[in-house]
N, C-alpha and C positions, 0 to 999 in steps of 0.2 A: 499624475506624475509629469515632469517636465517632459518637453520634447527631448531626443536629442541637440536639438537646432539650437532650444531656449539651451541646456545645460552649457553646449557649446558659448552660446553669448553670454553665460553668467563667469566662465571662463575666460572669455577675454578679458573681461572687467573683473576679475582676478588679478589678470598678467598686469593689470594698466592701473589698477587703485592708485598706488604711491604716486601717479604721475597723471591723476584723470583731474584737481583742481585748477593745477598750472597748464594743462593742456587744453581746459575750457576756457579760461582766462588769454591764453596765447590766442585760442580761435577766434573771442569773438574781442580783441582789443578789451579785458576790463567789464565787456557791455552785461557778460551775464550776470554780474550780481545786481545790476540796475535793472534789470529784465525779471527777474524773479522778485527783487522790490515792489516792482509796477506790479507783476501778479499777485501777490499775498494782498496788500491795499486793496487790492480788486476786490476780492472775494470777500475780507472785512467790511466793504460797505456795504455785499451785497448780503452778508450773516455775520451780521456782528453782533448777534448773539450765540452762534455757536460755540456749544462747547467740547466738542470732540469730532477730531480731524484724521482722519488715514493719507497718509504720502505712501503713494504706489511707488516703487521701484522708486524709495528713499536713495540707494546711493550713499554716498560720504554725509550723507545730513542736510546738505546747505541750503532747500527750500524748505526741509522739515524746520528747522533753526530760523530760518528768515521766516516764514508762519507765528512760529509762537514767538519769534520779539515780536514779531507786529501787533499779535495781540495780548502783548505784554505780562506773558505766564499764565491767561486765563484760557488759553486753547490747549484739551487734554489731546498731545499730538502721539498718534503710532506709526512707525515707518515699518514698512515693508520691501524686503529685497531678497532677489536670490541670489546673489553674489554674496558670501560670509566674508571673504577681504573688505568689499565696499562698507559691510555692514559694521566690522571692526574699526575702522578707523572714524563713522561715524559716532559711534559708542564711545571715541576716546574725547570726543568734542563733547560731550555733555551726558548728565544723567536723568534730565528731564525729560528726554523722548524717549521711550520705548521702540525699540526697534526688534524686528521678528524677522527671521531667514521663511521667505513665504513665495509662493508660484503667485505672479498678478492675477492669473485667470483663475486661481481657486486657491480664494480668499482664506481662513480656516475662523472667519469673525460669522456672526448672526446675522441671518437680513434688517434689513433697517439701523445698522448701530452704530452708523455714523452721520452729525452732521452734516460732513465735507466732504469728499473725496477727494486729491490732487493728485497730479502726478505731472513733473517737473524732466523737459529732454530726457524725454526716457517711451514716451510711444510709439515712435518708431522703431525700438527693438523689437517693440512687440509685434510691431505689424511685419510680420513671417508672412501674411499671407492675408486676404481683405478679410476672412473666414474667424480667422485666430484674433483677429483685433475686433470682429465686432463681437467675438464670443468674451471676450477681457473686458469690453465698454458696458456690455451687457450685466459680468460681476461685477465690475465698478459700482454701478447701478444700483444692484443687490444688495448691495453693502450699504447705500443709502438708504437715512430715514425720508417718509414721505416729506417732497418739500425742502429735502437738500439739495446743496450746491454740488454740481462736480466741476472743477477748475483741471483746466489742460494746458501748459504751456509748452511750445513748441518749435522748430525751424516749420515754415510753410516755404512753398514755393511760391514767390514772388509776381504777381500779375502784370505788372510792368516788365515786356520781353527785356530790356535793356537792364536793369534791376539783376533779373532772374539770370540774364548772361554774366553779371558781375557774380554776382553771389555762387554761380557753378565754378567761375573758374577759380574765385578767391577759395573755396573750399578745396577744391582738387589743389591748389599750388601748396595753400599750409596744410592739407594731410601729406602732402608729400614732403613740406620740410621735417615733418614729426617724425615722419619713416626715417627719414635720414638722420635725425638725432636720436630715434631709438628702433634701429632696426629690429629688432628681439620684437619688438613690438608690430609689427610690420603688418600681421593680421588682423588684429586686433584695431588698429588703426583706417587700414584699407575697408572695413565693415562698417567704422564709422559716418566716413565719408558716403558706403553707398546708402545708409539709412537715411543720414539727410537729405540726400541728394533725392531719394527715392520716394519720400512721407508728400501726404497731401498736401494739396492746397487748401487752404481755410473753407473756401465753398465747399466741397469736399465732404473734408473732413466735420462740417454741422451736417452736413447731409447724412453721414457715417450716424452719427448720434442722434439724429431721429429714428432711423431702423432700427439701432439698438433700445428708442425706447425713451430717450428723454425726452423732456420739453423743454421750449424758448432758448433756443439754442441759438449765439450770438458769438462773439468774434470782438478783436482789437486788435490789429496791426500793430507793431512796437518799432521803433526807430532800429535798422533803416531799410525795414523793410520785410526781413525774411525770417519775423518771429511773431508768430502770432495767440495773444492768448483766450483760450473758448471757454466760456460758461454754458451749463445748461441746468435744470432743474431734474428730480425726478417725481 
């Protein structure tokens, strides 16, 4: 069963659905639909024979949807989330993906049966605690067949101090204009900023994913700077 903590965060993203695509889009100028572009491509060259994908903490859809254009209806795609608002309005954008109201850390699929696993700005919610996230990378895992990909795209912290000083303050300045264009939202919003703000560095976070268990675990910085996307094998 969920934590409190997790129901609570499926909660906020309840209160914030109607307003989580233009509020991504507001954060990062535009950049995250080129951002999840660059990731899907990824993963396609590196399985592009896959045919069956799981999206963790799918959300409204847009990396499950950006997946299967890429590989042009031949990737059977499942999204999983425990937010039922997020998962609604994902369900009205298409009938192609399957989407299931599911806990990321206990999955309710067979081990091995998938060949993907993603999961798209959305592991820092999980990471409650270093404990809780490598117990989730660990199912992630699970869920792969031997020789799948798991694809992680994410905010890291930026290793250029001067970078990493932009990118804290630009975050702290637009969660606060969000606060102020939707106070009601105010929590919800504040929780945003400290997950990002809070989530590994790319060294890190491959170092996270060898404990849990995978192999060749690798990295890609994305423009301009404070997103980075990891593969690893299981």
């Amino acid at each position: 069963m969920p934590s409190q903590t997790e129901q609570a965060i499926a909660g906020f993203y309840d209160g914030i659905f109607r307003f989580y695509e233009s509020a991504n889009s507001f954060l990062t100028f535009g950049l995250d639909r080129w951002w999840r572009s660059r990731a899907a491509k990824l993963v396609r060259n590196l399985s592009p024979d896959a045919s069956t994908a799981l999206d963790i903490c799918a959300g409204t859809g847009d990396f499950s949807l950006t997946l299967y254009n890429d590989y042009r209806g031949a990737l059977k795609i499942t999204g999983v989330d425990l937010s039922r608002a997020m998962l609604s309005k994902a369900r009205s954008k298409t009938n192609k993906i399957e989407f299931v109201e599911a806990e990321a850390k206990a999955l309710p699929f067979a081990d091995g049966s998938f060949d993907l696993v993603t999961i798209s700005f959305a592991a820092r919610n999980i990471n409650i605690n270093r404990q809780l996230m490598l117990r989730a990378l660990r199912e992630f895992r699970r869920a792969l067949k031997d020789g799948g990909i798991f694809l992680n795209l994410e905010t890291t912290r930026p290793k250029n101090p001067l970078v990493n000083l932009i990118f804290r303050v630009y975050v702290k300045t637009a969660i606060g204009f969000l606060n102020l264009a939707s106070p009601t939202s105010r929590t919800s919003y504040t929780f945003l900023k400290n997950t990002i703000l809070d989530f590994y560095g790319a060294d890190e976070f491959s170092a996270l994913l060898l404990e849990a268990g995978f192999k060749k675990p690798s990295y890609k910085i994305l423009f301009p700077g404070a997103v980075a996307v990891h593969t690893a094998v299981k």
